[in-house]
C-alpha positions as CSV (number, residue, x, y, z in Angstrom):
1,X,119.3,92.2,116.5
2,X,120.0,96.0,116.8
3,X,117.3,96.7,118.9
4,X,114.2,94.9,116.6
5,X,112.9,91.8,117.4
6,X,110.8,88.8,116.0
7,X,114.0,87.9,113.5
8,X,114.3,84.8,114.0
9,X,111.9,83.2,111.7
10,X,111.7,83.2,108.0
11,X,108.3,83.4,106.2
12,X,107.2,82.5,102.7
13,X,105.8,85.3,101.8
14,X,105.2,88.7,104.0
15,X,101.6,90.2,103.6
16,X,101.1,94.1,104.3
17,X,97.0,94.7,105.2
18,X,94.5,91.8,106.4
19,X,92.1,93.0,103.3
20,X,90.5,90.7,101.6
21,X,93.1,90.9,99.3
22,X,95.6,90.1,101.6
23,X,93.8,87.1,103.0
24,X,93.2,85.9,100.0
25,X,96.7,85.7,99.0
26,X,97.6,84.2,102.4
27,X,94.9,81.3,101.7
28,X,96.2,80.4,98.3
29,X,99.7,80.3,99.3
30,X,98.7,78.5,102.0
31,X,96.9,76.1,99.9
32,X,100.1,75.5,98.2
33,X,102.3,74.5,101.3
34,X,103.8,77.9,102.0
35,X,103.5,79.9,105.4
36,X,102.8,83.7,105.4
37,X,102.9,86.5,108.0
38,X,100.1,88.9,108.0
39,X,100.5,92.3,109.1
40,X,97.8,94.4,109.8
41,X,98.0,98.1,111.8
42,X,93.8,97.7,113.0
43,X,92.7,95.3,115.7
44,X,90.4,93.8,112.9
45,X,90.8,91.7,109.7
46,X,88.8,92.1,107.0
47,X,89.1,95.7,105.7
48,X,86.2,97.0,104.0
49,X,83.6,94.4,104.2
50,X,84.1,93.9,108.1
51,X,83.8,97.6,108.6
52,X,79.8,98.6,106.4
53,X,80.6,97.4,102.8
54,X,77.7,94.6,103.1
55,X,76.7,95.5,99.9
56,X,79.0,93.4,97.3
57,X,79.9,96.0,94.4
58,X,79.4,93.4,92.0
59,X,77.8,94.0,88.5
60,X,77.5,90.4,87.1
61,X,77.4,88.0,89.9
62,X,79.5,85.0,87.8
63,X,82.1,87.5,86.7
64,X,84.5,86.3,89.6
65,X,85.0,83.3,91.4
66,X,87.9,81.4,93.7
67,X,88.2,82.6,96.8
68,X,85.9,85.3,96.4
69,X,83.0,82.7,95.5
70,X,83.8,80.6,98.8
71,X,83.5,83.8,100.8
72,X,80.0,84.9,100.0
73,X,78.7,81.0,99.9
74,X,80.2,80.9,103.3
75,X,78.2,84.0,104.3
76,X,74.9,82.4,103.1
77,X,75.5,79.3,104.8
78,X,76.2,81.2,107.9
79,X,72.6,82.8,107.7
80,X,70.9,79.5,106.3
81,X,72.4,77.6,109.3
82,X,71.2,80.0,112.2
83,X,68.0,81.1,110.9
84,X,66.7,78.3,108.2
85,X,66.9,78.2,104.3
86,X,63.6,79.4,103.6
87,X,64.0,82.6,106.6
88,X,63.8,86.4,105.4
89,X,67.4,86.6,107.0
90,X,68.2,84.2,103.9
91,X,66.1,86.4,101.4
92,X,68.1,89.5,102.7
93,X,71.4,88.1,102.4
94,X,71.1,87.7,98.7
95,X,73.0,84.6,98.0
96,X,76.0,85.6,100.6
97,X,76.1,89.0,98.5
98,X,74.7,91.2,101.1
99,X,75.7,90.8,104.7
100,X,76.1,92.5,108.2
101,X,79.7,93.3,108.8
102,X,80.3,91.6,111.7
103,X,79.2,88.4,109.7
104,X,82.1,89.3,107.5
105,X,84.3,89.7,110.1
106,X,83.8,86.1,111.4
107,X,83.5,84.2,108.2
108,X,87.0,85.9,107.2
109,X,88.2,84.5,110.8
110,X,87.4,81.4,110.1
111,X,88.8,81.2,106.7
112,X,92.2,81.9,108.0
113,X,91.6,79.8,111.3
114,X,91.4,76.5,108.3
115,X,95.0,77.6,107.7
116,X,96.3,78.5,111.0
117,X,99.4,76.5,111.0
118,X,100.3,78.5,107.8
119,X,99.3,81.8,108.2
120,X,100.1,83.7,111.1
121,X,98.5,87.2,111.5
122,X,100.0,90.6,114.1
123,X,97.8,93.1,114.1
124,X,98.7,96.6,115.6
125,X,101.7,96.3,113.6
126,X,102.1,99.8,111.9
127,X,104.0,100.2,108.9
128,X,105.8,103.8,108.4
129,X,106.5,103.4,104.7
130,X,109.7,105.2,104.5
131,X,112.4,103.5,102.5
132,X,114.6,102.8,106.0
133,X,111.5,100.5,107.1
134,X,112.4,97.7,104.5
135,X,116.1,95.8,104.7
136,X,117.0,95.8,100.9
137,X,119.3,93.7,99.3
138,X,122.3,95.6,98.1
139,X,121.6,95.4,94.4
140,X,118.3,96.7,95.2
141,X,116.5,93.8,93.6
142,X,115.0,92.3,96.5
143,X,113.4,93.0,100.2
144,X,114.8,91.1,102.4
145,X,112.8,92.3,105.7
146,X,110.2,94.9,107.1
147,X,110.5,97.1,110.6
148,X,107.0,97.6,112.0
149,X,106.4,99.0,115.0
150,X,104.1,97.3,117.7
151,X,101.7,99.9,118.7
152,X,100.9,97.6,122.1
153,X,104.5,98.1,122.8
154,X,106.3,100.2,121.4
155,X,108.3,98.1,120.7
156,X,110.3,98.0,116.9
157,X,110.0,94.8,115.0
158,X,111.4,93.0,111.7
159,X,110.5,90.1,110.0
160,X,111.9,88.2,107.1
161,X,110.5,87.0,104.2
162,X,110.9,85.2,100.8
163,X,108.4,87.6,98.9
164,X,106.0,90.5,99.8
165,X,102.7,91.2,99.4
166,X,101.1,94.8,99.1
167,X,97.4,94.3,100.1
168,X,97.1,98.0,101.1
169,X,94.5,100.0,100.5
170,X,97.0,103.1,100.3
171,X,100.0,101.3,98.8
172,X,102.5,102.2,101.2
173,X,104.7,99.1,100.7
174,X,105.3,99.9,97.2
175,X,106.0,103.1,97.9
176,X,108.5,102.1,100.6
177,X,110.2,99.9,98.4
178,X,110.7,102.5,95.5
179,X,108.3,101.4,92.9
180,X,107.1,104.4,91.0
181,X,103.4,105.5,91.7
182,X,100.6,107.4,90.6
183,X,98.4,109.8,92.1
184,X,95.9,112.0,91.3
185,X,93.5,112.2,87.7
186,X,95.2,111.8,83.9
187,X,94.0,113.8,81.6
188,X,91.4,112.7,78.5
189,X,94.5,113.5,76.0
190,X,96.8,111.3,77.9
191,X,94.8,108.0,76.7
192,X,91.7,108.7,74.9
193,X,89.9,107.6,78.3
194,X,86.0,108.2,78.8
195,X,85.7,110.1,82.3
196,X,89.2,111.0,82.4
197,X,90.3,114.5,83.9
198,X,88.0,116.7,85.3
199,X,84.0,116.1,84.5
200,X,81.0,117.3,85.9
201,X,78.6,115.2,85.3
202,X,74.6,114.5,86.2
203,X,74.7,111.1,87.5
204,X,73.4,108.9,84.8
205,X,73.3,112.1,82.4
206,X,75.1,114.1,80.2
207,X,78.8,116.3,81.2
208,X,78.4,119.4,81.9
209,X,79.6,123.3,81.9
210,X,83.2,123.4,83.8
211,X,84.0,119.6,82.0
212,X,87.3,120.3,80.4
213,X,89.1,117.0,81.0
214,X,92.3,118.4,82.2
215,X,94.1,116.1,84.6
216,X,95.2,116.9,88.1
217,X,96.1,115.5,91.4
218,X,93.1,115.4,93.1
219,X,92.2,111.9,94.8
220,X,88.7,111.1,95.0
221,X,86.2,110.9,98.5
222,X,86.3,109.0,101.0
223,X,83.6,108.2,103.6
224,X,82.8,105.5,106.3
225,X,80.5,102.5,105.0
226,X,78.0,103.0,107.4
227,X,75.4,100.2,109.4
228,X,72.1,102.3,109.7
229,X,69.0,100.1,111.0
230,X,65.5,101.9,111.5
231,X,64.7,98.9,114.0
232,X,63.8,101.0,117.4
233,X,65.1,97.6,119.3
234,X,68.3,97.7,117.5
235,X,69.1,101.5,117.4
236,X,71.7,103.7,118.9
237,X,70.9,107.3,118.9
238,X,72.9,109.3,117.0
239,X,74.7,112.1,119.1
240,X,75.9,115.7,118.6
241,X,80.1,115.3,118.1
242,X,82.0,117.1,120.0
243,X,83.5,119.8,117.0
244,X,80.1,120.2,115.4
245,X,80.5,123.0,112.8
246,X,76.4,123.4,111.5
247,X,78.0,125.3,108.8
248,X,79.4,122.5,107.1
249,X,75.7,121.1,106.4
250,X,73.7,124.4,105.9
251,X,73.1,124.3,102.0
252,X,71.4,121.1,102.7
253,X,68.7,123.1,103.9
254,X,67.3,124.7,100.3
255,X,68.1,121.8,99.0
256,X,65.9,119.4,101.0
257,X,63.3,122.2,100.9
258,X,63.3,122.7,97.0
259,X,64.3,119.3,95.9
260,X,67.3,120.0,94.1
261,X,69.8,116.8,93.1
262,X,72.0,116.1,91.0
263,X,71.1,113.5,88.8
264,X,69.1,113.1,85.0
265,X,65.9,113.7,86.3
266,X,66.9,117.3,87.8
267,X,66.6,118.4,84.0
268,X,62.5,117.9,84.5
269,X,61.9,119.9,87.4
270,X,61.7,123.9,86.6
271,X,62.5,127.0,88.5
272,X,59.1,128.0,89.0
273,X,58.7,123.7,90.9
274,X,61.7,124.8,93.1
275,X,60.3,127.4,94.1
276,X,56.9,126.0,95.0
277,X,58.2,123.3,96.5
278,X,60.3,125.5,98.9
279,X,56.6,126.9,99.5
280,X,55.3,123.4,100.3
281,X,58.3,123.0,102.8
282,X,57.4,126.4,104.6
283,X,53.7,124.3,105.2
284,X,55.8,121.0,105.9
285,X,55.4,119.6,103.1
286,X,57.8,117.4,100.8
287,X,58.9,118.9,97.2
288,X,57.3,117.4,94.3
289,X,58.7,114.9,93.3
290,X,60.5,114.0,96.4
291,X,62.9,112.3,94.3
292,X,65.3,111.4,97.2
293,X,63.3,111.1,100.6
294,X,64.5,111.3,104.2
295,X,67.4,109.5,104.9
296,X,68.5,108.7,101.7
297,X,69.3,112.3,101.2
298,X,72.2,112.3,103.4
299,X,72.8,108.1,102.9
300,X,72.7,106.1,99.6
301,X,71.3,102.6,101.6
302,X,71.6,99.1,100.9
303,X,69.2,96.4,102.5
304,X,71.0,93.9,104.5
305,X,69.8,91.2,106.7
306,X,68.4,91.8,110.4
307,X,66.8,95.1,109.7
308,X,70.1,96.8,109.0
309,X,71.5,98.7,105.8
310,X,74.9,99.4,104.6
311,X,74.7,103.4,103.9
312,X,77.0,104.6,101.1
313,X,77.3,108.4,99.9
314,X,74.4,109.3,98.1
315,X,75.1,109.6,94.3
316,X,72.0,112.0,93.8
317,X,73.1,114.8,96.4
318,X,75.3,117.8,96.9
319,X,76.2,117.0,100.2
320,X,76.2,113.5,101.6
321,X,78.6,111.4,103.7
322,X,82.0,111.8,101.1
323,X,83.9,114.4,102.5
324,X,85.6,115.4,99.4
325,X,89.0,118.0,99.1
326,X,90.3,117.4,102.5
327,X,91.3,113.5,101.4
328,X,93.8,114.4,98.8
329,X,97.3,114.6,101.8
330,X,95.7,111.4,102.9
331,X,98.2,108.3,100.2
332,X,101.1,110.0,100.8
333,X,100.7,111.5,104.9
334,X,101.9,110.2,107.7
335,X,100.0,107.8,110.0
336,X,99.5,110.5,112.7
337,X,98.0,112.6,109.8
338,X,95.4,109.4,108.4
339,X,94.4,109.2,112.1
340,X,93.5,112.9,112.4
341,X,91.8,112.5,109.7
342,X,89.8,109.6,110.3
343,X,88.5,111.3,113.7
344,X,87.5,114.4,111.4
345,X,85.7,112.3,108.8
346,X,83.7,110.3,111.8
347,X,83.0,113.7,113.6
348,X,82.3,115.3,109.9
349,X,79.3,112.2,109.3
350,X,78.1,112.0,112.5
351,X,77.6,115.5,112.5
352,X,75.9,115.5,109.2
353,X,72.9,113.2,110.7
354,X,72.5,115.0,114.0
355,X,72.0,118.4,111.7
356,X,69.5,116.5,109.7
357,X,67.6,114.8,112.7
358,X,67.7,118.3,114.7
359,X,68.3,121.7,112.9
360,X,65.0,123.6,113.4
361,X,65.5,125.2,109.9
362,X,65.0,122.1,108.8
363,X,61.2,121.2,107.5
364,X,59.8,118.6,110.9
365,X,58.9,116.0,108.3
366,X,61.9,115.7,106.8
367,X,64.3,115.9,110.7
368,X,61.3,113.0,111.8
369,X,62.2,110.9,109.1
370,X,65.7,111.1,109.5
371,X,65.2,110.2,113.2
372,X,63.9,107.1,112.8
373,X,67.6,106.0,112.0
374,X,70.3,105.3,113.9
375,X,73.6,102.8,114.2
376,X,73.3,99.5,114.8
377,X,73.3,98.6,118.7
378,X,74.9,95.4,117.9
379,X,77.6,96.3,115.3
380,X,81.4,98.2,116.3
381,X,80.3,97.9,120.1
382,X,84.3,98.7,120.7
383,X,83.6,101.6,118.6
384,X,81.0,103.6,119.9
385,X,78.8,101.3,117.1
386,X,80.6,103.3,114.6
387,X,82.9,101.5,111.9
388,X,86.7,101.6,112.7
389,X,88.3,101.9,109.2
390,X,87.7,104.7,106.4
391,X,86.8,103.6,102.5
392,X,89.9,104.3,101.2
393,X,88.3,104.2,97.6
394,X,92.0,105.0,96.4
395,X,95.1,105.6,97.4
396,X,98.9,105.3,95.0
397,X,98.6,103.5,92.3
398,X,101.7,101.4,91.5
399,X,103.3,101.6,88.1
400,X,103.6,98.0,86.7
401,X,104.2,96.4,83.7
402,X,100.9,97.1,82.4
403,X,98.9,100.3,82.3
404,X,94.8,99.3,83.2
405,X,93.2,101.9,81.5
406,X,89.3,102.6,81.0
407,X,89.9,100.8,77.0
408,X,90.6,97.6,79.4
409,X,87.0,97.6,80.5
410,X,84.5,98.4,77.2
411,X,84.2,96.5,74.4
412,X,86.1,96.6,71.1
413,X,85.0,96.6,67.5
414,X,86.4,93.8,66.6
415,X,84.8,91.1,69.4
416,X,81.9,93.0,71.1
417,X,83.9,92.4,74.2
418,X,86.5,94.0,76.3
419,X,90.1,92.8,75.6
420,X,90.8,89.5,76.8
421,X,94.3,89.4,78.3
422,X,96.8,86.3,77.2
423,X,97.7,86.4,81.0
424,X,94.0,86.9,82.6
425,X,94.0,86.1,86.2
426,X,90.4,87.2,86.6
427,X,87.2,88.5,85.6
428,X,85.7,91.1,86.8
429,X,82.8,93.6,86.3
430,X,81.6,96.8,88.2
431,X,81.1,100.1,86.1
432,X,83.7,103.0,85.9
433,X,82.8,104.6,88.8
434,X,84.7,107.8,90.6
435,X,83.4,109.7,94.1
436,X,83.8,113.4,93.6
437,X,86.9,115.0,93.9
438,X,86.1,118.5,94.9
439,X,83.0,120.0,96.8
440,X,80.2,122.0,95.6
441,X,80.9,124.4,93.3
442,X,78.0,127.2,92.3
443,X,76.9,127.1,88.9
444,X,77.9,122.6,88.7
445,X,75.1,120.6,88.3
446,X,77.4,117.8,90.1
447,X,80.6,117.5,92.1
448,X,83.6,117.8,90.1
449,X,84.6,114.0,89.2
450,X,81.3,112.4,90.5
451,X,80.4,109.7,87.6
452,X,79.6,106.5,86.6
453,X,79.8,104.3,82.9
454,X,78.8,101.2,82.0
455,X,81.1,98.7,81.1
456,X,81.1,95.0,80.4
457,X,82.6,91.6,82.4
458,X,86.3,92.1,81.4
459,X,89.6,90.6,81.9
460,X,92.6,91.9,84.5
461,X,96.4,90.8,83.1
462,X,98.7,90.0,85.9
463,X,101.0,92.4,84.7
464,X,98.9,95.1,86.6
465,X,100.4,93.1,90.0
466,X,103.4,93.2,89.0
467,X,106.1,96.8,89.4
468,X,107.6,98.3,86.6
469,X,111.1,97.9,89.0
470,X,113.7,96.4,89.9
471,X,112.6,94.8,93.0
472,X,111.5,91.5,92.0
473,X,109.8,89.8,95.1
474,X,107.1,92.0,95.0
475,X,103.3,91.6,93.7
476,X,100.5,94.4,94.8
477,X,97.2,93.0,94.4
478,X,95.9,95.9,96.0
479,X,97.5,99.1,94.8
480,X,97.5,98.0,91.1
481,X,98.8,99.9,88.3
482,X,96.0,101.6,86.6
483,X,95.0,104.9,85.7
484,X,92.4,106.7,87.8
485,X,89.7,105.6,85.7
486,X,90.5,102.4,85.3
487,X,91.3,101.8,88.7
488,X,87.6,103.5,89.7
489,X,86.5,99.8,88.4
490,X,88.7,97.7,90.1
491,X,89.3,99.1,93.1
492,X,86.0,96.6,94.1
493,X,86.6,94.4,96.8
494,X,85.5,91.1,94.3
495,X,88.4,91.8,92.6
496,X,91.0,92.6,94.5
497,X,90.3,89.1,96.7
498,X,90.6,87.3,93.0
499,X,94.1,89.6,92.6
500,X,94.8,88.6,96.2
501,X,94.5,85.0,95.3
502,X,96.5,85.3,92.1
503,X,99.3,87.3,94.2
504,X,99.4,84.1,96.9
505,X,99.4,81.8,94.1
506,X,102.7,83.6,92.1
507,X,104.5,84.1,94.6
508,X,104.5,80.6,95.7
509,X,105.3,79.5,92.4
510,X,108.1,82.4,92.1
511,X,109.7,80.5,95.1
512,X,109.2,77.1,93.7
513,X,111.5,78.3,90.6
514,X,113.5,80.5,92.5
515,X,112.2,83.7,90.0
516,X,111.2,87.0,90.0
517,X,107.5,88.0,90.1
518,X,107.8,88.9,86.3
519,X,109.0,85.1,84.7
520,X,106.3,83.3,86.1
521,X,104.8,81.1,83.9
522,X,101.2,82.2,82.5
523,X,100.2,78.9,82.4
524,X,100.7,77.9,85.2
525,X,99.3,80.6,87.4
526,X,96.2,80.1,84.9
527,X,95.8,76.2,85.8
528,X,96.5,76.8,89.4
529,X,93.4,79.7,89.7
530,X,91.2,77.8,87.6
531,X,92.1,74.7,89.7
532,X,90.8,76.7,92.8
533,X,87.7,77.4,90.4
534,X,88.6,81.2,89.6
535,X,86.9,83.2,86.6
536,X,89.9,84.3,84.3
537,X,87.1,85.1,81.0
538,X,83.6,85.0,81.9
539,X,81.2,83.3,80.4
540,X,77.6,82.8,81.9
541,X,77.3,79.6,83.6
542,X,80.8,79.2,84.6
543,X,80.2,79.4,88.0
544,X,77.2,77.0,88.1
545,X,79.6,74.2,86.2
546,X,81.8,74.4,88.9
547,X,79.3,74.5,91.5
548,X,78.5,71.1,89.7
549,X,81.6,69.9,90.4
550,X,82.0,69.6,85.7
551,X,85.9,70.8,86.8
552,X,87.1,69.8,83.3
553,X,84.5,72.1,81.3
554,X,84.9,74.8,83.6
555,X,88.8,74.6,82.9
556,X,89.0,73.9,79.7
557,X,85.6,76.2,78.2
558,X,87.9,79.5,79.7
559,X,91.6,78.0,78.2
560,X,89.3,77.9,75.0
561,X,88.6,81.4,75.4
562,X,92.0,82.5,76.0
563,X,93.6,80.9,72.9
564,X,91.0,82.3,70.8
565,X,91.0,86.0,71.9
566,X,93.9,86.2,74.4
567,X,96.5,87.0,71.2
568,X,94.2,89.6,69.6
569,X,95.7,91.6,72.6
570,X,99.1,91.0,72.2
571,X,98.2,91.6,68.2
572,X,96.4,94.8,68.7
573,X,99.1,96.3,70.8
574,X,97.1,97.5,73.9
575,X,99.4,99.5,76.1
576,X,101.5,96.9,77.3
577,X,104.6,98.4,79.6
């Protein structure tokens, strides 16, 4: 076999990344009789969610369902069953939607361990991305097999499949297998796009000076999701790492003293406030008003059960856990590159909250306050109780053969509601919502690209799975085609299990027919997802109907919806590629 080995058998369908995505897609092609390989370069499944995303990004609970729905009823039931249905733990979890990772991690184990004689899963399988890692067919219109290398053994690997799966959060099969990508911000001109280009921006407020909307190739933060816990019995210290740079953290100092931040409500507080609140802090003394207090200065935090919070980067401050800037090599670099970086982002956020709970410049109320958090003892044990994967929050962006834009999300004129796509494979809702881009800039009231919009429960088409190429074996559920706007709402982990599911689904039926990912038949996709109770147009209730077990309604009250405003799209003409 020319030196690789694990040939001999021939899969279904090849998955790249245990994400939720990606085990989603395995479990519906599963579902459906076929058997998938699952490669993953962690020693973990479960991306995000199994590494401090506890807190669902979710704006209408209802707007998705499927496989996504049977994940957070499974994480309830896990908390109903070991502490009782009427516990706090219960309370906490919020219906399944907020949960400890290493819950996740479990109930994502189990999942695939129903279909264990269908989906087979490597891990410490890396994936190198160049072209010469894939066996192409020699009309270029198909993958035939991937080289991995096992980083146990060193040793190189190929397997063979019938179709592929990118579930990547950085899109590097895609990119591997030639599919044009995008990276970086498009301008406001290029689409008429709210948010687009470069913005400064007071969080929920108006743009600011230095907002020209010019677009660029900057990729927005990323951070670790963090599990903080203020429970002294479940609390590791947080320690000093070893290339601590206090100058990285320093302007936190006047801003903790003064009560600067960065969103609406900084318009109310005058010069002549800052400065007496930086003469309160010299009698230790918080700023009036202490808009964002202790901890949640550095850490935008998330109740989750047991005590413990998922800690985010804080929307309100200059400097928080997002290390913006030094992200932007990160889609395109090498492994060894992402891994350097990883160690400088963990070493970058643990450093942040040893200079807040110690730095004697520092006001003492503000370092005790901080101190009263640490990691939790009983979360990433293996990992020094620190999580072992970075939010990738976006990496390429594949071009398919439709362009999500921001228009795709916010309601039209002639419906009061977003376009509903002919060939809707879910529902989703979160608002348009981009970390920053660059770090702080003197004379910004924000950092450049830091924003947020509402929008409303919209449709995704599965055109945005499918590449604008030759290569015809190939659905990304992960990487989808979008612009940087539109991507900054579904780049939510809700969503891309429900594209994950649609992905599984296709491709099964794309080997049924013997076709290419772009002749599948709308309809059916659309009656198998609904079958397996996903949300392809929401409506409220939906999800309580098929709780309910009305299967019929539930189908046919969505098919309704689709007939009726599904061809306004087509109709209208909405950037379709």
């Amino acid at each position: 076999m020319n030196g690789f080995t694990g040939e001999n058998r021939l899969y279904d369908l090849i998955i790249l990344g245990a994400t939720p995505g990606g085990i989603s897609a395995a479990i519906s092609a599963a579902r459906l009789g076929k058997n998938s390989l699952i490669l993953e370069r962690t020693r973990f499944i479960g991306g995000l969610p199994a590494n401090g995303l506890g807190a669902t990004d979710i704006a209408t609970r209802g707007a998705t369902g499927g496989i996504f729905f049977e994940f957070i009823q499974r994480i309830k039931q896990k908390y109903v069953d070991r502490f009782g249905s009427e516990s706090k733990e219960v309370e906490d979890c919020s219906d399944g939607y907020r949960f400890e990772p290493s819950v996740a991690e479990v109930v994502f184990t189990e999942m695939l361990e129903g279909y264990k004689t269908k989906v087979d899963v490597l891990k410490e399988r890396q994936f190198d991305f160049q072209p010469w890692d894939l066996r192409m067919a020699k009309d270029g219109t198909k993958i035939q097999a991937i080289h991995v290398t096992n980083l146990k053994s060193g040793v190189r690997e190929t397997y063979r499949a019938l179709f592929f799966v990118d579930a990547t959060y950085e899109g590097d099969l895609i990119a591997a297998a030639g599919v044009p990508c995008y990276i970086g911000r498009e301008s406001r001109s290029e689409y008429g796009e709210l948010g687009a280009g470069k913005v400064y921006k007071l969080w929920r407020g108006p743009e600011c000076v230095g907002t020209d909307y010019t677009g660029d190739n900057a990729v927005q933060a990323y951070n670790y999701r963090l599990c903080l816990t203020d429970n002294p019995y479940n609390r590791v210290s947080i320690q000093k790492p070893a290339h601590y740079n206090r100058d990285e953290y320093v302007s936190l100092i006047q801003d903790v003293k003064t009560g600067a931040h960065t969103s609406m409500d900084s318009l109310e507080i005058s010069q002549k406030q800052l400065e007496e609140n930086a003469r309160r802090a010299e009698k230790n003394l918080p700023p009036e008003p202490d808009y964002i207090p202790g901890i949640q200065r550095l850490s935008s935090i998330c109740k989750l059960p047991l005590d413990k919070w998922d800690g985010n980067n804080m929307h309100f401050a200059f400097i928080s856990t997002d290390l913006p800037e030094e992200n932007w090599p990160y889609p395109t670099a090498s492994w060894e590159w992402r891994d350097k970086f990883a160690i400088r982002l963990r070493e970058y956020t643990e450093g942040l909250f040893y200079f807040a709970q110690n730095d004697p410049e520092l006001p003492l109320y503000f370092r005790e306050k901080c101190k009263e958090w640490g990691w939790a003892k009983d979360e990433y044990v293996e990992n020094g109780h620190f999580p072992r994967q970075i939010y990738v929050r976006e990496g390429r962006r594949m071009k398919g053969k439709y362009l999500f834009t921001a228009h795709d999300s916010l309601p039209t004129t002639y419906n009061g509601r977003p376009p509903v796509h002919y060939d809707s494979i879910t529902a989703s809702h979160y608002q348009l919502d981009s970390h920053a881009v660059r770090k702080r800039e003197a004379g910004r009231v924000h950092l450049d690209g830091f924003l947020g919009y509402p929008c409303a429960p919209y449709t995704v088409p599965y055109r945005v799975m499918i590449p604008d190429s030759p290569v015809g074996n190939l659905i990304a559920p992960v990487p989808v085609s979008a612009t940087h706007i539109g991507f900054s709402t579904l780049r939510m982990e809700p969503c891309w299990m429900a594209l994950g599911q649609a992905a599984g689904i296709a491709a099964s039926l794309c080997i049924d027919e013997k076709i290419v990912a772009g002749d599948v038949s709308i309809g059916q996709l659309q009656d198998a997802l609904l079958n397996e109770g996903a949300i392809l147009v929401y409506q409220a209730g939906l999800l309580e109907s098929w709780k309910e077990g009305n299967r019929q309604e539930f189908a046919q009250t969505q098919k309704k919806e689709l007939q009726m405003n599904g061809i306004n799209v087509r109709a209208f003409g909405y950037r379709q590629k």
